[in-house]
C-alpha positions in Angstrom: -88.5 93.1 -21.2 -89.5 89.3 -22.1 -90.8 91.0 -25.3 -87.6 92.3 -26.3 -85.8 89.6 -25.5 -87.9 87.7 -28.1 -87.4 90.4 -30.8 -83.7 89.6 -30.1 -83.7 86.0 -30.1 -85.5 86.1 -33.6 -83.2 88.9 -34.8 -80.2 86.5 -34.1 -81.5 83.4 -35.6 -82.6 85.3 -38.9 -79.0 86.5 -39.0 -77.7 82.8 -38.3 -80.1 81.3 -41.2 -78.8 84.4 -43.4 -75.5 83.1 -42.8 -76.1 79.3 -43.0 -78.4 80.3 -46.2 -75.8 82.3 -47.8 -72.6 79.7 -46.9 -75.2 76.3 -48.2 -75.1 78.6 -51.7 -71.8 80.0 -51.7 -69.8 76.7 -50.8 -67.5 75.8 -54.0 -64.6 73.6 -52.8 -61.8 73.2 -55.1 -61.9 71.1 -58.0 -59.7 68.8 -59.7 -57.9 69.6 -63.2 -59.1 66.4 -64.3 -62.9 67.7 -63.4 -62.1 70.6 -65.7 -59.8 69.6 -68.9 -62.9 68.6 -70.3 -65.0 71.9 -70.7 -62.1 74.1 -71.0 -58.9 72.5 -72.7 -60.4 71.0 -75.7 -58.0 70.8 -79.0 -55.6 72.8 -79.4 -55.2 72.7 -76.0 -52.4 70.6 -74.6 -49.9 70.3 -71.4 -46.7 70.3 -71.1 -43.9 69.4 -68.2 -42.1 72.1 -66.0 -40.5 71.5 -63.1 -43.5 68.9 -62.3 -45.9 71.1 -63.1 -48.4 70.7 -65.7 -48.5 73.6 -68.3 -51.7 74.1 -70.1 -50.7 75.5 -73.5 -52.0 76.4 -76.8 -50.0 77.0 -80.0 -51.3 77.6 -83.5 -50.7 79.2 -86.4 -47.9 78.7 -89.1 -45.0 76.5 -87.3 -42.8 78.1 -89.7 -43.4 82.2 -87.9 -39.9 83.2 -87.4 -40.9 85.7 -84.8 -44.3 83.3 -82.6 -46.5 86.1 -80.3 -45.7 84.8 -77.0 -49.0 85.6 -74.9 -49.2 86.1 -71.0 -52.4 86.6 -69.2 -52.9 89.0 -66.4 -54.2 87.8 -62.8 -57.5 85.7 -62.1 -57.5 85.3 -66.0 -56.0 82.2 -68.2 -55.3 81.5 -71.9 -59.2 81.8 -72.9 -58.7 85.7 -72.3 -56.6 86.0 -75.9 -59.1 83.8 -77.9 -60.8 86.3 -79.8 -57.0 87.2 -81.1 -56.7 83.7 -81.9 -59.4 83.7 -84.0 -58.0 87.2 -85.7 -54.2 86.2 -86.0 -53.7 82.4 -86.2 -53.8 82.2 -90.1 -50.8 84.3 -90.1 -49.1 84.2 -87.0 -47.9 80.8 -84.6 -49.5 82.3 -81.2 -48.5 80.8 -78.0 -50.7 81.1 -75.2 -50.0 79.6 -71.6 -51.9 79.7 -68.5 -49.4 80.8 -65.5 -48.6 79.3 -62.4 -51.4 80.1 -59.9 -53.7 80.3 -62.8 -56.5 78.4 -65.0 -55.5 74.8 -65.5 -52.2 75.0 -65.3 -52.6 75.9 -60.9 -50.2 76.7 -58.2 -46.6 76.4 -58.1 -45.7 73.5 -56.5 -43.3 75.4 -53.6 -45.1 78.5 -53.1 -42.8 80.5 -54.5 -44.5 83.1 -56.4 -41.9 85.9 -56.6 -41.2 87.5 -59.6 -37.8 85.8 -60.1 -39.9 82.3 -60.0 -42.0 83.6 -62.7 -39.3 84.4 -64.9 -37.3 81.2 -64.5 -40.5 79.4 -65.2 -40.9 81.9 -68.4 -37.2 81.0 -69.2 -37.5 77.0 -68.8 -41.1 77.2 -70.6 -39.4 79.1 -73.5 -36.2 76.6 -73.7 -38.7 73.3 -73.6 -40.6 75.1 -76.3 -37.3 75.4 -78.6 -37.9 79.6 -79.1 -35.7 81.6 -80.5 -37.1 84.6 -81.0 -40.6 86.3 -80.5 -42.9 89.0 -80.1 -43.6 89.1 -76.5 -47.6 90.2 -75.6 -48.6 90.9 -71.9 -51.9 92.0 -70.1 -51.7 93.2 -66.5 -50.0 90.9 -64.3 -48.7 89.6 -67.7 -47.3 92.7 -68.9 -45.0 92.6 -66.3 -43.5 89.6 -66.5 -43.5 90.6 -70.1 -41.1 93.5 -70.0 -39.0 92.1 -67.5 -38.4 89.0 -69.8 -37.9 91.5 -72.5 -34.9 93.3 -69.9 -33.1 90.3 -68.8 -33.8 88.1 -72.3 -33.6 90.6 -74.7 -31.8 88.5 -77.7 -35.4 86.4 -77.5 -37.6 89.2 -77.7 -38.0 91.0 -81.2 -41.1 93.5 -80.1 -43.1 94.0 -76.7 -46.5 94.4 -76.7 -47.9 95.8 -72.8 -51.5 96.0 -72.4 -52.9 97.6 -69.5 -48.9 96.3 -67.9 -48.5 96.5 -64.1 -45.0 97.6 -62.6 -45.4 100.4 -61.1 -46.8 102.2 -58.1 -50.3 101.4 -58.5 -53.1 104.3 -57.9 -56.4 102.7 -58.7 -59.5 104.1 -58.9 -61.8 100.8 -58.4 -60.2 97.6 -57.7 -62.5 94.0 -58.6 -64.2 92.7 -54.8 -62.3 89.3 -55.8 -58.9 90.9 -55.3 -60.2 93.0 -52.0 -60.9 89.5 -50.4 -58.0 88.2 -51.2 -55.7 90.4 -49.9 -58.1 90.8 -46.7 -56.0 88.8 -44.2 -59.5 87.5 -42.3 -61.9 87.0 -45.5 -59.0 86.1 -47.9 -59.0 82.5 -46.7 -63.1 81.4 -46.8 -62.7 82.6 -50.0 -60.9 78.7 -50.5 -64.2 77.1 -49.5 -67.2 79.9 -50.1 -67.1 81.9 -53.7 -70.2 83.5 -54.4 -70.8 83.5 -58.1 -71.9 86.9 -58.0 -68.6 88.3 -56.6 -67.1 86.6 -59.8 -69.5 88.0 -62.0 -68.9 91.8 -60.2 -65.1 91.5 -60.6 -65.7 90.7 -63.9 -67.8 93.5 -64.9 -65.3 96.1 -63.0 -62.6 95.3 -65.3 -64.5 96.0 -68.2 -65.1 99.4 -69.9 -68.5 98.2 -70.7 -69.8 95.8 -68.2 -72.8 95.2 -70.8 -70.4 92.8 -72.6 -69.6 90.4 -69.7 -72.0 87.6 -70.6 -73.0 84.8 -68.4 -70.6 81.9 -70.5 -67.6 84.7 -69.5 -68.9 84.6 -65.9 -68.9 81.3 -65.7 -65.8 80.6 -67.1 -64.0 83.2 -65.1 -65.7 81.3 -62.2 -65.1 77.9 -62.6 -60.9 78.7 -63.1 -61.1 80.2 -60.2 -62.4 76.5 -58.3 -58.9 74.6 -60.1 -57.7 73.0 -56.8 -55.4 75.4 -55.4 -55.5 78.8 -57.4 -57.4 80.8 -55.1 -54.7 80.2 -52.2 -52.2 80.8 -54.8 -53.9 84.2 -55.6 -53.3 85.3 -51.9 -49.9 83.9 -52.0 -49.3 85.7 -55.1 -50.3 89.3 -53.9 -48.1 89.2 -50.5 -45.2 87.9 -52.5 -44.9 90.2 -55.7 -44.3 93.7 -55.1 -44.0 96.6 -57.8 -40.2 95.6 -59.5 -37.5 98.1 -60.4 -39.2 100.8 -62.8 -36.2 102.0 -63.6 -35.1 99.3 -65.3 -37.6 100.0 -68.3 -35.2 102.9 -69.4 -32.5 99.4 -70.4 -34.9 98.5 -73.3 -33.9 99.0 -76.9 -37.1 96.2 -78.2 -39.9 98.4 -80.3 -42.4 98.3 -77.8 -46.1 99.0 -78.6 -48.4 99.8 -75.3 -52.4 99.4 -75.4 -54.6 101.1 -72.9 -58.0 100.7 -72.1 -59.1 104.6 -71.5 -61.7 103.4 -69.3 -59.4 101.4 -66.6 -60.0 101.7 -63.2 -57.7 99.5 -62.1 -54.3 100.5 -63.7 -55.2 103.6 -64.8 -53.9 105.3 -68.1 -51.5 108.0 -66.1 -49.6 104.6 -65.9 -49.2 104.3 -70.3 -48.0 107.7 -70.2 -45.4 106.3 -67.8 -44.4 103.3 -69.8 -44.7 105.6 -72.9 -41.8 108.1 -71.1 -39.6 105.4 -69.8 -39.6 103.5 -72.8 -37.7 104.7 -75.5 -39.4 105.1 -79.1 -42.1 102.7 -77.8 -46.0 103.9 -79.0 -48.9 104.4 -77.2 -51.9 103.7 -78.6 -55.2 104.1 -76.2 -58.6 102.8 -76.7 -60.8 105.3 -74.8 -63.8 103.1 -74.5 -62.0 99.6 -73.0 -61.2 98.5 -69.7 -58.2 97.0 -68.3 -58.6 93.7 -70.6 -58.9 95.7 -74.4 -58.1 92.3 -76.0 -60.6 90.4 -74.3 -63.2 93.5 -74.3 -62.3 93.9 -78.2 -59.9 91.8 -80.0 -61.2 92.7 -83.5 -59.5 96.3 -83.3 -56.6 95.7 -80.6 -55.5 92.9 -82.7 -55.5 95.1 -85.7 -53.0 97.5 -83.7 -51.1 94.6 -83.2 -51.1 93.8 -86.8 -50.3 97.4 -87.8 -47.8 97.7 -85.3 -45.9 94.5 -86.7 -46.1 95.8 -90.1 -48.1 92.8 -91.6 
């Protein structure tokens, strides 16, 4: 009896040092913008005022584009996710990338509110400060849609849609990134605001791609340390109890000429979901990469952007 009492005792305190070990390596409390601007909003990065909160921005390109690409990100992700269009589109396009509220540098709203009506006043005051009239609007997940809802209820601002991999409806997925099972976990959600294991990161990362041999260690990282700016991992739980799937039906109102990417290998928001936006959407095309994940245009912005091009006629 003594005996197994010892084999319990030690059983408990190697689970107690597991636990101590693994919280000692995890621990990763927020940090400031101001810790960050450094590494990841160099030139032509800059910020701008809404509503008290500090936008981080990028536009380049040819100030003189009569129709800007206006690009959202989708969740977890930030501006850095469209560089590699950047890099294809800038000489001949003024390309407007922002990180959202909850997001990258730009962090949490300052009230909480993260409905889908917030986002889109935000989108509208952004869009007014910026002095747009018209542009081509380009979303990716999450981004997608607050991209075709801006194109509903703004339509004289947007002259094409692009949706890549768009949320809005129901949402069936097949595999869905550990990050985002944590955070909508009522229990584990909230030590995720003091313990992120860099792993998890790195995981979430891969599950998004169609080929997770891409996801290099400088993506991981800075996947990771966005995910530290003070306050976006609360606003990521916020986030998914406040936005709920939006009025489908309200895709059939569009008149834009809409183009929709797909990543043939997305787990996440699979491709039964383009065919959807394909039907609803009138006269829009539908143009699926069968080898990308649910980010195409991070995974390969050489040939997405050239649909893009294509698509705009240029």
């Amino acid at each position: 009896m003594r005996r197994l009492i010892k084999i319990l005792r030690g059983l408990v305190l190697m689970v107690v040092l597991f636990v101590l070990g693994f919280v000692v390596i995890s621990w990763a409390p927020d940090r400031s913008v101001d810790e960050l601007k450094a590494r990841w909003a160099p030139a032509p990065s800059t910020f701008v005022n809404i509503d008290g909160l500090q936008v981080h921005i990028r536009d380049q390109g040819p100030r003189d584009d009569a129709e800007p690409l206006f690009l959202l990100h989708g969740t977890s992700a930030s501006l850095h996710t469209w560089q590699g269009w950047a890099a294809q589109l800038k000489a001949r396009h003024r390309i407007i990338s922002i990180d959202l509220p909850g997001f990258g540098l730009t962090g949490p709203f300052i009230d909480g509110d993260y409905s889908l009506d917030h986002y889109q006043r935000f989108l509208e005051q952004l869009f007014a400060q910026l002095k747009l009239q018209k542009v081509t609007v380009v979303g990716n997940s999450f981004g997608g849609q607050l991209a075709w809802l801006f194109a509903v209820k703004q339509p004289q601002h947007v002259g094409h849609l692009v949706l890549i991999d768009a949320a809005g409806y129901p949402r069936q997925s097949s595999s869905v990134p550990l990050g985002f099972r944590l955070a909508q976990n009522p229990i584990l959600g909230p030590l995720m605001s003091k313990i992120l294991p860099r792993k998890m990161i790195e995981s979430s990362v891969r599950n998004v791609y169609g080929d997770p041999t891409k996801v290099t260690d400088q993506l991981v990282e800075r996947y990771y340390q966005l995910t530290l700016r003070e306050g976006n991992r609360q606003a990521l739980i916020e986030r998914f109890k406040q936005v709920k799937n939006t009025d489908y039906a309200q895709l059939k109102q569009l008149k834009v000429p809409t183009l929709i990417i797909w990543g043939g290998q997305d787990r996440l928001i699979t491709p039964a979901n383009a065919e959807r936006f394909a039907s609803d959407i009138d006269g829009s095309r539908l143009l699926i990469f069968e080898d990308l994940g649910h980010v195409p245009q991070e995974e390969d912005p050489l040939n997405t952007s050239a649909a893009l091009t294509a698509f705009l006629g240029q």
